[in-house]
C-alpha positions as a Markdown table, in Angstrom:
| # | Residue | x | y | z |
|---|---|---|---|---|
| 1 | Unk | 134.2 | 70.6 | 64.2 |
| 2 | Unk | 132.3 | 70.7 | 61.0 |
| 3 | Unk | 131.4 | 66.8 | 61.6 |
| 4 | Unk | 130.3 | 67.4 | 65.2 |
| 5 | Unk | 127.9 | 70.2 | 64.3 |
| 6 | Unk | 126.0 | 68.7 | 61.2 |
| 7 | Unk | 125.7 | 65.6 | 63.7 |
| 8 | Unk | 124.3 | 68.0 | 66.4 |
| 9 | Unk | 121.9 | 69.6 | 63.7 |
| 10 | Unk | 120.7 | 66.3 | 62.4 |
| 11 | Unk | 119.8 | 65.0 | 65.8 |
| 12 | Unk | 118.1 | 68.5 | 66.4 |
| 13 | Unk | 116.1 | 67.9 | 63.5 |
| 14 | Unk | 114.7 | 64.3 | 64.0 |
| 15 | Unk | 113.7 | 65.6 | 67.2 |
| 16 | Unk | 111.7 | 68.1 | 65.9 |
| 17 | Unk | 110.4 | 64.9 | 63.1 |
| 18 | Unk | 109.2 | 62.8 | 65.9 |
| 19 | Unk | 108.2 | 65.6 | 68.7 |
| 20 | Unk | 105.8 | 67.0 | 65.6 |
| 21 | Unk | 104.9 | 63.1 | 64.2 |
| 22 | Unk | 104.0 | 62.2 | 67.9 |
| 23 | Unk | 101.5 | 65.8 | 68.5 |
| 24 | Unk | 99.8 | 65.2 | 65.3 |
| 25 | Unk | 98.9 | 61.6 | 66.3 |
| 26 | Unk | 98.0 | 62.7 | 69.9 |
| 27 | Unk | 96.3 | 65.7 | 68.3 |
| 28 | Unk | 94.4 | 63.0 | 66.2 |
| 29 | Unk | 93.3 | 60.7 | 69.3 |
| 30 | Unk | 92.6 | 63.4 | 71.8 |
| 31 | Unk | 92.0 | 66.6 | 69.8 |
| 32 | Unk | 93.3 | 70.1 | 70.4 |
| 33 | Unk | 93.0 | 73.5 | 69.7 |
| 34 | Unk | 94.5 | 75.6 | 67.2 |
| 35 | Unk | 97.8 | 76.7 | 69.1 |
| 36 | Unk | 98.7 | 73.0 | 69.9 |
| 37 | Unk | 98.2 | 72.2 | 66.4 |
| 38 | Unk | 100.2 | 75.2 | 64.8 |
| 39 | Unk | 103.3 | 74.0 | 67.0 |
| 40 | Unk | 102.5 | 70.0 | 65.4 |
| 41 | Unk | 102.6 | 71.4 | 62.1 |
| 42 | Unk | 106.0 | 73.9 | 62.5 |
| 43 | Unk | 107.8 | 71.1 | 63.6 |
| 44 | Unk | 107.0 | 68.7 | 61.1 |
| 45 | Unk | 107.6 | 71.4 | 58.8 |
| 46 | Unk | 111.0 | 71.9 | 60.2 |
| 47 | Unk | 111.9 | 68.1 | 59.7 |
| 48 | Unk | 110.8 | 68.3 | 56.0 |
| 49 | Unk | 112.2 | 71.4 | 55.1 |
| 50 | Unk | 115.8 | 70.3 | 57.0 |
| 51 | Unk | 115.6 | 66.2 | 55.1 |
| 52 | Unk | 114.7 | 67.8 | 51.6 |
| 53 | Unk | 114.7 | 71.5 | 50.6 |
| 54 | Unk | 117.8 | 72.6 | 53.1 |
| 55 | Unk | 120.3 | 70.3 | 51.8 |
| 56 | Unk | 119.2 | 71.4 | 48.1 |
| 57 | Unk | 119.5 | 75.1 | 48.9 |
| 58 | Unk | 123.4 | 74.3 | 50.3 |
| 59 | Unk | 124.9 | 72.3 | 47.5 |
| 60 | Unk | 123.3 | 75.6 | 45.1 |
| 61 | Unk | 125.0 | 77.6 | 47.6 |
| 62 | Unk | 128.5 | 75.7 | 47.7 |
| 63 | Unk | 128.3 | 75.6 | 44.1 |
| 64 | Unk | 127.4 | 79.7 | 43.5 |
| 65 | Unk | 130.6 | 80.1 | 45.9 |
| 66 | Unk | 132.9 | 78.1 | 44.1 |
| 67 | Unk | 131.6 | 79.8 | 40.9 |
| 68 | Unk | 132.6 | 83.0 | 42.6 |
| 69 | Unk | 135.7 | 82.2 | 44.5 |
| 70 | Unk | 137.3 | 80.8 | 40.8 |
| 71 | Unk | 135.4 | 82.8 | 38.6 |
| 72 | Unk | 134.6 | 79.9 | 36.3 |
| 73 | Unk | 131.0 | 77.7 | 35.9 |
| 74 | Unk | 132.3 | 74.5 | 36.1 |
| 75 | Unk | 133.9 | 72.2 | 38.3 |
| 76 | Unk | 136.7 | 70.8 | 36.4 |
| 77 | Unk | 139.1 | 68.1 | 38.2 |
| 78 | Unk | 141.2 | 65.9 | 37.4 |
| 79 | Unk | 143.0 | 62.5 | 39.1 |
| 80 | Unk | 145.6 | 61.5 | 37.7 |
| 81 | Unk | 147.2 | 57.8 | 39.1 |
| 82 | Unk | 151.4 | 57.8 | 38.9 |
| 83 | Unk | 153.6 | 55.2 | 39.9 |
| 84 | Unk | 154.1 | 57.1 | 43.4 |
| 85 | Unk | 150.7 | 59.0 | 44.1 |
| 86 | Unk | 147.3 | 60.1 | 43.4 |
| 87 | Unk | 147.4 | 63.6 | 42.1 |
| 88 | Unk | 143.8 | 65.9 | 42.4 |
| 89 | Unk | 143.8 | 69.2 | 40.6 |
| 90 | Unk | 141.0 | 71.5 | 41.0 |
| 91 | Unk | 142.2 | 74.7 | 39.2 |
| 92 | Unk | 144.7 | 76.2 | 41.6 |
| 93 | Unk | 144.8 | 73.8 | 44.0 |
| 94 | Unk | 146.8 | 70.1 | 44.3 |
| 95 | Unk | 145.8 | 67.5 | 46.5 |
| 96 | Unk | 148.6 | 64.4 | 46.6 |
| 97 | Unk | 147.5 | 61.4 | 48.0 |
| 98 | Unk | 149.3 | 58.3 | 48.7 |
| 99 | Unk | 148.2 | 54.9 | 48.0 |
| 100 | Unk | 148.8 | 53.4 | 51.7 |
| 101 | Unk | 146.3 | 56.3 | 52.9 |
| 102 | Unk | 143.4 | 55.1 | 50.8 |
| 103 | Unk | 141.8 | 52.5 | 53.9 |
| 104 | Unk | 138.5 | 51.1 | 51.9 |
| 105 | Unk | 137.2 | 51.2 | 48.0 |
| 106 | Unk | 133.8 | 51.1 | 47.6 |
| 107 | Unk | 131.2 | 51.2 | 44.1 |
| 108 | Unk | 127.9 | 51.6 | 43.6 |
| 109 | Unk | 126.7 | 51.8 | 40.0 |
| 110 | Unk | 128.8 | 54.2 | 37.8 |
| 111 | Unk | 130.6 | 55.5 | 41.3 |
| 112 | Unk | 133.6 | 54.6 | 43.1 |
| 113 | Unk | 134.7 | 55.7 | 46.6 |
| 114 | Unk | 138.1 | 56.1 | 47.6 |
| 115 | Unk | 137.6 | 56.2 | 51.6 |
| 116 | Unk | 141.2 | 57.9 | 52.8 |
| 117 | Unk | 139.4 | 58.4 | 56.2 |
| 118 | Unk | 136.1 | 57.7 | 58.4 |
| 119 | Unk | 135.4 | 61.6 | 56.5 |
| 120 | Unk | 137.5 | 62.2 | 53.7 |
| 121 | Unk | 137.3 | 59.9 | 49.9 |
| 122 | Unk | 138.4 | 60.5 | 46.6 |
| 123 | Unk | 135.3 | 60.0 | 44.6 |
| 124 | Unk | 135.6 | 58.8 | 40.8 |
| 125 | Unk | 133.1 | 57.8 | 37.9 |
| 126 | Unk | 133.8 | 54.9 | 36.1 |
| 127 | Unk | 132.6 | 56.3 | 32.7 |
| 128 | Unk | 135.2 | 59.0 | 33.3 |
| 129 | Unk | 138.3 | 57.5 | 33.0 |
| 130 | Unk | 140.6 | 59.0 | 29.8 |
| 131 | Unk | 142.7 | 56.3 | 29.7 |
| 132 | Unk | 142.1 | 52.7 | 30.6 |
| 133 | Unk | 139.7 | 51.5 | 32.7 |
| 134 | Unk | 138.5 | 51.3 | 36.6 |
| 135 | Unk | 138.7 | 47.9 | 36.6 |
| 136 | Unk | 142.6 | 48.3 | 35.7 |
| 137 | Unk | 143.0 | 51.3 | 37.7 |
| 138 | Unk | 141.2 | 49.1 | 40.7 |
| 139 | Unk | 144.1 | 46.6 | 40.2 |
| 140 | Unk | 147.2 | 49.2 | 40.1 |
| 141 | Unk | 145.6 | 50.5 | 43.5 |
| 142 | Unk | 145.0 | 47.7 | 45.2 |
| 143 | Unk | 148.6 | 46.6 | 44.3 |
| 144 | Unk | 150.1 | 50.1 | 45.2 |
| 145 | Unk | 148.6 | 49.9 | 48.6 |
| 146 | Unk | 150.3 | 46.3 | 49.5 |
């Protein structure tokens, strides 16, 4: 449900981007008063405050409520890769995973995706590793997953 509805919100907001981009160039050709111009304006205002400032504002907020729901400042996890599964502890809470689930590994830069789903991944830093290395973790996956 949550997928569905930040679709639906996204959509709603490119079409507030283009209705607002295309009134401010009609505004510009043909001209108009001060009302028609007001409504260009909220609407691209809208559209940049949903693309830049609103998804700010919600990663501060998920952040102040997992500093309240755990009552510490930091975000502390930790993987660990066994012979059997992938274990994720966040405080109080244990995810297992099992190699077979993870359907795509993808980097970029220092950052490695674990894609378990279309919406779910494991992500990972590959300066963060305690003990060896991505490259040899990369291997043990991939031959955990055969």
């Amino acid at each position: 449900m949550l997928v569905k509805k930040s679709i639906f919100n996204f959509i709603i907001l490119c079409l507030n981007g283009v209705i607002g981009l295309l009134l401010t160039i009609t505004l510009l050709i043909v001209g108009g008063d001060i009302g028609q111009w007001c409504i260009a304006i909220l609407c691209l205002f809208v559209f940049i405050f949903g693309i830049s400032i609103a998804r700010f504002l919600q990663m501060s907020n998920s952040y102040k409520m997992y500093v309240n729901i755990y009552g510490v400042p930091e975000w502390n996890r930790t993987t660990k890769f066994t012979d059997e599964e992938i274990i994720i502890q966040d405080h109080t809470s244990i995810t297992k995973v099992q190699y077979q689930s993870i359907k795509q590994i993808k980097e970029k830069n220092n950052v490695i995706m674990l894609f378990i789903s279309d919406n779910a991944a494991i992500r990972l830093y590959k300066d963060a590793f305690i003990e060896g290395s991505w490259e040899e973790c990369k291997i043990m996956i991939n031959n955990m997953r055969k």
